[in-house]
RODO-2510 file (C-alpha; in nm, 4 decimals, decimal comma):
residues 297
     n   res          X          Y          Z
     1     x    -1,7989     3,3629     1,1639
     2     x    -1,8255     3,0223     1,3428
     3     x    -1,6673     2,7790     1,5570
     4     x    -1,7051     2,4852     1,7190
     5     x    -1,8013     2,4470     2,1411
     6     x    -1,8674     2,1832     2,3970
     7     x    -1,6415     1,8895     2,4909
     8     x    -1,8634     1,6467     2,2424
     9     x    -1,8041     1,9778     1,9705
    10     x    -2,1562     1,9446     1,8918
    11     x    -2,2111     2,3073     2,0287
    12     x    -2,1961     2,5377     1,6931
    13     x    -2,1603     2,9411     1,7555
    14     x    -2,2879     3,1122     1,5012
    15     x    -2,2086     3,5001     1,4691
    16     x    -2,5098     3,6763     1,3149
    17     x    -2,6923     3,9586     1,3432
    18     x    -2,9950     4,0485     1,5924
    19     x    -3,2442     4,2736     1,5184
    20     x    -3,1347     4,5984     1,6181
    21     x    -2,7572     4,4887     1,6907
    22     x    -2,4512     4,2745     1,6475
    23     x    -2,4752     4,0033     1,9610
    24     x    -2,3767     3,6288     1,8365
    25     x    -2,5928     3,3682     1,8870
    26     x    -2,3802     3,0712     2,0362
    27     x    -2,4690     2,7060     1,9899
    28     x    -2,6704     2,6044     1,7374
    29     x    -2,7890     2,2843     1,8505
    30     x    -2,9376     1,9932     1,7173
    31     x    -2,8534     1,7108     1,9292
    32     x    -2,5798     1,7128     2,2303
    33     x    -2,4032     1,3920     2,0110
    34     x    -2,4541     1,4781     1,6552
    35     x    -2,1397     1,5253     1,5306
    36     x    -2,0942     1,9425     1,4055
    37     x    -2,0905     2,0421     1,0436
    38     x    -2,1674     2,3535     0,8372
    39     x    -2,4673     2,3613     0,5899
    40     x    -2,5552     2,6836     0,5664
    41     x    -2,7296     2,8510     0,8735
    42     x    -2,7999     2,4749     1,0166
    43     x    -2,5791     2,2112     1,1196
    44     x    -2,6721     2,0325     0,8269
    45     x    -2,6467     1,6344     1,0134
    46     x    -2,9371     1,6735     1,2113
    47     x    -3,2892     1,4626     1,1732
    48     x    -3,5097     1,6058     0,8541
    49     x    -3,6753     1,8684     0,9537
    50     x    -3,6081     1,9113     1,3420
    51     x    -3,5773     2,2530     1,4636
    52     x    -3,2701     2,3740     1,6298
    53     x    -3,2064     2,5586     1,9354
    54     x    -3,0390     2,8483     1,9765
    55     x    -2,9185     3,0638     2,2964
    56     x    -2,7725     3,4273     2,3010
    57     x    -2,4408     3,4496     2,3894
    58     x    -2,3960     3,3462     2,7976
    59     x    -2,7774     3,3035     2,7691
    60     x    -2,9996     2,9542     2,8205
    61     x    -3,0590     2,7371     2,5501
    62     x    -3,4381     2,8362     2,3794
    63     x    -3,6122     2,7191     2,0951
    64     x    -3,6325     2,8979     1,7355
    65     x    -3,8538     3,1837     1,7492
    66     x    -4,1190     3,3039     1,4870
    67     x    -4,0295     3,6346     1,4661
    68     x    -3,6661     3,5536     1,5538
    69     x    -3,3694     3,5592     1,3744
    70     x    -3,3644     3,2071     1,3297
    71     x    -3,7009     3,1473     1,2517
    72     x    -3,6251     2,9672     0,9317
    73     x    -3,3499     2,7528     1,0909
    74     x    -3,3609     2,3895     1,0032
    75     x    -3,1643     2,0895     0,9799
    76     x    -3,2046     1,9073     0,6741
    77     x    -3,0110     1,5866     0,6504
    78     x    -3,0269     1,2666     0,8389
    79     x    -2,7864     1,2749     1,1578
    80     x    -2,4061     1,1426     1,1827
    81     x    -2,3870     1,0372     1,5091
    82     x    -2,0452     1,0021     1,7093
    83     x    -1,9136     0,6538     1,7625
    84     x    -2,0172     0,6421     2,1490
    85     x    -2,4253     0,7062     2,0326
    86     x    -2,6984     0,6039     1,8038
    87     x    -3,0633     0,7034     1,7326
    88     x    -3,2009     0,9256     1,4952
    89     x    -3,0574     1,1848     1,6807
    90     x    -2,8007     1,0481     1,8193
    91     x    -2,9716     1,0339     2,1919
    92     x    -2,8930     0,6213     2,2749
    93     x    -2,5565     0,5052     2,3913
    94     x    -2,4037     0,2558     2,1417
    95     x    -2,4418    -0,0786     2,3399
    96     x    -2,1673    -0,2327     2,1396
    97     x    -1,8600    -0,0155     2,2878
    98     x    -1,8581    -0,3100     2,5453
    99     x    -1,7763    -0,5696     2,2462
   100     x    -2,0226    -0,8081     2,3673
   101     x    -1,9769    -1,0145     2,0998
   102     x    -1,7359    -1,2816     2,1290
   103     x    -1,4820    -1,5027     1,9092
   104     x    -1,4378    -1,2237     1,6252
   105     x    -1,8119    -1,1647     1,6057
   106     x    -1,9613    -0,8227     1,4919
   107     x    -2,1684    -0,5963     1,6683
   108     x    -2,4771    -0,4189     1,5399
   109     x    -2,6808    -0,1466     1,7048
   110     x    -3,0796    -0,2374     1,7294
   111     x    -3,3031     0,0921     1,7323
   112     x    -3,6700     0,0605     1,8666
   113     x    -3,8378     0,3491     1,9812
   114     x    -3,6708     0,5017     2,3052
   115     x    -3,4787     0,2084     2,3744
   116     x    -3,1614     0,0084     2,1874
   117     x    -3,0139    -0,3224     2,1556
   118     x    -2,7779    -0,4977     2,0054
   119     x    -2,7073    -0,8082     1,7840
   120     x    -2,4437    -1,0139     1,6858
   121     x    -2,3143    -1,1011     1,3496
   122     x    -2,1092    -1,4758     1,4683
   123     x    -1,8063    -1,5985     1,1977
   124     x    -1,8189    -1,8919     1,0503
   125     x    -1,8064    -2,2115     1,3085
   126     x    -1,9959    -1,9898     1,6188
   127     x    -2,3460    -1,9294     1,7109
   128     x    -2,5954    -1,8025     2,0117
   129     x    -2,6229    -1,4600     2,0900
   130     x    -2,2905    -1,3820     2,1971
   131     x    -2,1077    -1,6080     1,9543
   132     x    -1,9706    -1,8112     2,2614
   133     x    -2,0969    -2,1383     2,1226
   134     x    -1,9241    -2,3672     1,8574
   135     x    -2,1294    -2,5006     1,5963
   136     x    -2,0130    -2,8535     1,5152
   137     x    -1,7963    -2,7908     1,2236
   138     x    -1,4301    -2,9494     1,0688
   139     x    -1,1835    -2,7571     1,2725
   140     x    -1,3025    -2,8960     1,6034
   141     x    -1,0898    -3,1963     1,5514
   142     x    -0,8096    -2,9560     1,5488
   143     x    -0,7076    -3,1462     1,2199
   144     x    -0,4090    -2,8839     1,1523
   145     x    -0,0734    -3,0828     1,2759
   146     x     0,2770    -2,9358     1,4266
   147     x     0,0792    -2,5835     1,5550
   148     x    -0,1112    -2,5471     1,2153
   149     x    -0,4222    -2,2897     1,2179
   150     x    -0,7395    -2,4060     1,0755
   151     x    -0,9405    -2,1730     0,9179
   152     x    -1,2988    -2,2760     0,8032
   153     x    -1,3766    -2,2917     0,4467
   154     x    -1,7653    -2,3840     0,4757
   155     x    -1,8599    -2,5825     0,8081
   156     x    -1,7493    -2,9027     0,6016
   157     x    -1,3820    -2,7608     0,4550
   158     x    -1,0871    -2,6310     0,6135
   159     x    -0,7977    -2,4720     0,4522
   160     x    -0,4709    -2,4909     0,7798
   161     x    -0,2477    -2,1862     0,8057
   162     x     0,1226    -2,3487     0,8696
   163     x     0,3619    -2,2591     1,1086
   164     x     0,7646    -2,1835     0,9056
   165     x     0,9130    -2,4981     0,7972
   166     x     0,5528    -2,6913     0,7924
   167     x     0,3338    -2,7453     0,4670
   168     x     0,1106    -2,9707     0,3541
   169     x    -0,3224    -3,0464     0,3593
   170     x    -0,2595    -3,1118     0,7042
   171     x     0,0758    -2,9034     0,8026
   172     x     0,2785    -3,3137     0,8027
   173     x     0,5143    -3,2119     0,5638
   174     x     0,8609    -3,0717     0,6462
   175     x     0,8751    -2,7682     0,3922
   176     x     1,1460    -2,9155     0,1820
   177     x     1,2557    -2,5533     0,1434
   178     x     1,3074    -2,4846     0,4791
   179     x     1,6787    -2,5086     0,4517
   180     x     1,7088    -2,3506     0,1257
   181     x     1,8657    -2,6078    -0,0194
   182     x     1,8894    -2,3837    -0,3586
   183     x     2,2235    -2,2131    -0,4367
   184     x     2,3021    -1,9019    -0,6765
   185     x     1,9652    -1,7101    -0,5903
   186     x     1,7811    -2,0375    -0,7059
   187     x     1,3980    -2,0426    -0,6224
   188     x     1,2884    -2,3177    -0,4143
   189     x     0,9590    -2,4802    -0,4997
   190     x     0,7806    -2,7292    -0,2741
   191     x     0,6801    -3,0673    -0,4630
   192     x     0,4717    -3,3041    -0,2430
   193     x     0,8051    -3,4135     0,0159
   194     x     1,0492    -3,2845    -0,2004
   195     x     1,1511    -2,9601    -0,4058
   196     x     1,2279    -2,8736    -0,7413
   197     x     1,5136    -2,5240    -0,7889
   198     x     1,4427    -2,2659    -1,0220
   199     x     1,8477    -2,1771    -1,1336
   200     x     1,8751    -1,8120    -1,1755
   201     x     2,1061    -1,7669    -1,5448
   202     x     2,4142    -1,9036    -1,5577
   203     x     2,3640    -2,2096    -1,3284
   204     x     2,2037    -2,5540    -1,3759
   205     x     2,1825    -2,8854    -1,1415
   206     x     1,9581    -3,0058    -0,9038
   207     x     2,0859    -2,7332    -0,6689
   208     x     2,1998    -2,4546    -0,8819
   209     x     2,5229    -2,5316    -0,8127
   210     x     2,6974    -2,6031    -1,1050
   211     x     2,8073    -2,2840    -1,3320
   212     x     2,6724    -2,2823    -1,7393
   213     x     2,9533    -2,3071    -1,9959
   214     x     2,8146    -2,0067    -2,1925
   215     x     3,1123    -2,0522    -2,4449
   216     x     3,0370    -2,4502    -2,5268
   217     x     2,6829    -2,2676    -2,6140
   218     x     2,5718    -2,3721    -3,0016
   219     x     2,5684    -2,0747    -3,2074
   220     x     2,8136    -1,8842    -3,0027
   221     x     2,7352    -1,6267    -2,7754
   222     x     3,0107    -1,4179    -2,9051
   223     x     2,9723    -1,2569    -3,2509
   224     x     3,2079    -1,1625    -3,5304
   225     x     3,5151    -1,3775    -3,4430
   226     x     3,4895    -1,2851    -3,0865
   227     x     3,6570    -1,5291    -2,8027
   228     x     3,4567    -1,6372    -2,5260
   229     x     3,6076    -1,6671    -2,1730
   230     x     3,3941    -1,8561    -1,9220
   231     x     3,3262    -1,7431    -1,5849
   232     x     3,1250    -1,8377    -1,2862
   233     x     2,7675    -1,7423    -1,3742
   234     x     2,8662    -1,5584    -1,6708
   235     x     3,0934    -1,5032    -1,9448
   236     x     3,3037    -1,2151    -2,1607
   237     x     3,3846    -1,1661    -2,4787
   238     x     3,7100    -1,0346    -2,6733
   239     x     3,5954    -0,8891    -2,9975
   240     x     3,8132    -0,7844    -3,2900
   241     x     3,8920    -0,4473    -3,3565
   242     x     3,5427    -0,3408    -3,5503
   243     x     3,3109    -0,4970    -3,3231
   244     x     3,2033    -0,4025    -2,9756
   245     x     2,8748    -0,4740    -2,7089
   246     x     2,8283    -0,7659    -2,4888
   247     x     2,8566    -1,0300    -2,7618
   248     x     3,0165    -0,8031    -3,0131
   249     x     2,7268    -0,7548    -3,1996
   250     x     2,7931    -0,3805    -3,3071
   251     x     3,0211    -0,2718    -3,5303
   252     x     3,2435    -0,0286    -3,3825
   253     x     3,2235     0,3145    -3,5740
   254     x     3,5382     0,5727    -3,3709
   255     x     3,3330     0,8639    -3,3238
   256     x     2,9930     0,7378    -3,2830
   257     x     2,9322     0,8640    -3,0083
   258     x     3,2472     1,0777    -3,0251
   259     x     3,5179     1,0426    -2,7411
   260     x     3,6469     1,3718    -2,7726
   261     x     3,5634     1,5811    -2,4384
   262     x     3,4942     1,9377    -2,3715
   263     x     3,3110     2,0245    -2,7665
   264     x     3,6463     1,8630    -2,9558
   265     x     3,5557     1,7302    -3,2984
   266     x     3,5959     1,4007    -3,3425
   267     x     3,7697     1,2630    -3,7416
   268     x     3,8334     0,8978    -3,8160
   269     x     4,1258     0,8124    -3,9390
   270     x     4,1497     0,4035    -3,9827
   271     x     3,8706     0,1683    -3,9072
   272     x     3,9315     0,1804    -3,5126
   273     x     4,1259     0,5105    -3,5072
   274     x     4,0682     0,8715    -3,4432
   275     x     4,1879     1,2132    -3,3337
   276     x     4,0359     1,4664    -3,1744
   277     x     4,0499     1,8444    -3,2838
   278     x     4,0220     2,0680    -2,9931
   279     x     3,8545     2,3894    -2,8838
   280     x     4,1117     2,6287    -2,8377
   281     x     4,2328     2,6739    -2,4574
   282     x     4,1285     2,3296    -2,4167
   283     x     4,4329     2,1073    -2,5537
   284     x     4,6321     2,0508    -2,8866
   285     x     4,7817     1,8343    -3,1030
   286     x     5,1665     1,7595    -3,0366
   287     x     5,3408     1,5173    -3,3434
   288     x     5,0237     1,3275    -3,3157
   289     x     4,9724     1,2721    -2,9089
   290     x     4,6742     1,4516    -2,7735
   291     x     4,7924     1,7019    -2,4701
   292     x     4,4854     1,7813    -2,2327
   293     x     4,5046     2,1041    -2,0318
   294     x     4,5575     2,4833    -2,1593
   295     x     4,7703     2,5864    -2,4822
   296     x     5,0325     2,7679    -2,3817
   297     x     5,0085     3,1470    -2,3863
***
């Protein structure tokens, strides 16, 4: 049985037996920061082969004993320290919870001995120890026009970031698409200062506004003798009496799939014409009309 103590968690109580009774010993310890885990007996985060502490429960913290029951208690496994400390075991405040590095720089924990440092990691286009300093690069010139962002490529190249309605090397174009000058759910597509529309089916122009005669379409769109009727961004056919589907490219078979509801049989009787033989209870069969509902009792 086991759970965890301590306002930094890192005290671990471990129920086990004494010699000669039942008592728990409270608070295996490795480190006051190292964050807790199970592995076995020993918190198993702790530096190789450092003993751990132990205290009886209410009792002062005291060292593994020989002839103890945790005589044999080690930690095995480097340590995982909590954010706010570093070290091999976990015994130095991080110096970088300050964020002493500046402009977007990243800070990295130096180690040596009993004492710790830091260094900083500068972005492109910064420098000194703090990455306050800007190293002589393209985007000083603020090159990037009507609130553009440059972004540094190398220190030589520079790749700006536009503000809406802004495009361009230099963000000195008016996006020709701004205004969405494309109609229909045309695409707009920037081309140097002017645009080019992508017309969704259906339309055509240099704005998507004009509708597609799909009926003056070479072969027709309709199959089989059907008629085409034109209509704004689409069309319909009329097919004959065999043929059905969009362009009446099926031939129509009555009772595939069958019409007839509730498990009535479905029999052709003419190309396009059927009847439907019913279930009994659910209809029947009057001088040829088809009566829905109950037969009669």
């Amino acid at each position: 049985m086991s759970g965890a103590l301590g306002s930094l968690c890192a005290q671990l109580c471990l129920i086990l037996p004494l010699l000669g009774g039942s008592s728990p010993l409270c608070g295996v310890l490795c480190w006051p920061h190292v964050l807790p885990s199970l592995s076995g007996v020993a918190m198993g985060i702790c530096p190789s082969a450092m003993p751990c502490g132990f205290r009886p429960e209410g009792g002062p913290w005291v060292p593994p004993s020989p002839s103890g029951p945790m005589a044999l208690t080690v930690c095995l496994t480097p340590a995982r320290c909590s954010g706010a400390y570093v070290g091999e075991r976990c015994q130095l405040p991080n110096p970088c919870l300050s964020s002493p590095c500046k402009n977007a720089g990243t800070c990295i924990p130096v180690v040596r001995g009993s004492t710790v440092d830091y260094t900083c990691a500068c972005r492109l286009g910064f420098t000194d120890e703090l990455c306050l300093t800007p190293r002589d690069n393209v985007c000083l010139s603020n090159p990037c026009r009507n609130g553009g962002t440059c972004d540094l490529l190398t220190l030589s190249e520079y790749k700006c970031r536009c503000p809406p309605g802004w495009s361009g090397k230099t963000c000195q174009q008016a996006d020709p698409c701004a205004s969405n000058p494309c109609a229909n759910g045309g695409q707009c597509v920037p081309f140097e200062a002017h645009y080019i529309c992508r017309c969704t089916a259906g339309f055509h122009g240099a704005n998507c506004k004009q509708d597609v005669n799909e009926c003056n379409i070479l072969p027709p769109v309709c199959k089989n003798g059907g008629s085409c009727t034109n209509e704004v961004g689409t069309y319909q056919c009329s097919c004959k009496p065999a043929y059905t589907g969009q362009n009446c490219e099926h031939l129509y078979v009555p009772c595939n799939p069958s019409p007839c509801q509730n498990g009535g049989t479905c029999r052709q009787i003419g190309d396009t014409t059927y009847d439907c033989t019913c279930l009994p209870g659910r209809g029947e069969v009057i001088w040829g009309l088809f009566i829905l509902g109950d037969s009669p009792k």
